[in-house]
N, C-alpha and C positions, 0 to 999 in steps of 0.2 A: 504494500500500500504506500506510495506514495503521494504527496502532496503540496503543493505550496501553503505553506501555512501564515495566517496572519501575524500580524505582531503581538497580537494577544496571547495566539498559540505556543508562538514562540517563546513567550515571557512565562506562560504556564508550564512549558513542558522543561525550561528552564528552573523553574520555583518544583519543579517534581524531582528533577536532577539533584538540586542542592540537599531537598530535605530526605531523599535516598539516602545521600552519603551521610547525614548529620543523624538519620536511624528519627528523623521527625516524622511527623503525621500531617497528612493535607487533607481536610475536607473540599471536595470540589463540585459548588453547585452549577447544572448548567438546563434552560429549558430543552436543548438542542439534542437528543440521542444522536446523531449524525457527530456533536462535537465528544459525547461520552464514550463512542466506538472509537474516533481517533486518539483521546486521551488511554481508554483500554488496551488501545493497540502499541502504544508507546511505552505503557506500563509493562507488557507479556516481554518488551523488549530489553527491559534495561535490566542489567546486571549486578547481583546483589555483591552487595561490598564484601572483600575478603572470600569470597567464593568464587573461586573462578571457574566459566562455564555454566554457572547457576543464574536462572533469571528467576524475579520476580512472580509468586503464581497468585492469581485470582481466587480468595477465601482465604490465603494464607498471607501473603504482605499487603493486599489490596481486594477490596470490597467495589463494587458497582451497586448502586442502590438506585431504582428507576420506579418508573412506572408500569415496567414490563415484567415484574419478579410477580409471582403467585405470592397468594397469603401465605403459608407457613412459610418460603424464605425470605417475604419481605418482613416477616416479624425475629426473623432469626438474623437477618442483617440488622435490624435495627438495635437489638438485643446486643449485637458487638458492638458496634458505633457507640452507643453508650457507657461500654465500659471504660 
């Protein structure tokens, strides 16, 4: 998937970079699933620190919380974010 990205995107996938390496947390709202699949897709991409070879997995470093999750995982996502 490639793309040209805006400078928003670029300023966000940039603020996902930093806080990867710093082991912080990003909440990231957007109305757009179109911009939540290319933030996903950047995520599956990037490489956990100190593992080499290792990326980032979905449920495990990184949650997606949408409109499009069923009732029991969107209460089971919710359930983590809170913690």
């Amino acid at each position: 998937m490639e793309a040209d990205y805006s400078g928003k995107m670029i300023l966000l996938l940039d603020i996902l970079s930093k806080s990867t390496e710093l082991c912080d947390k990003v909440l990231v709202f957007s109305r757009s699933l179109t911009t939540l699949d290319l933030v996903e897709f950047y995520l599956s991409k990037v490489q956990i620190k100190g593992k080499e070879g290792k990326h980032s997995k979905e449920g495990k470093d990184w949650y997606r919380y949408d409109s499009t999750l069923d009732f029991v995982l969107y209460t089971r996502t919710l359930q983590l974010l809170v913690r």
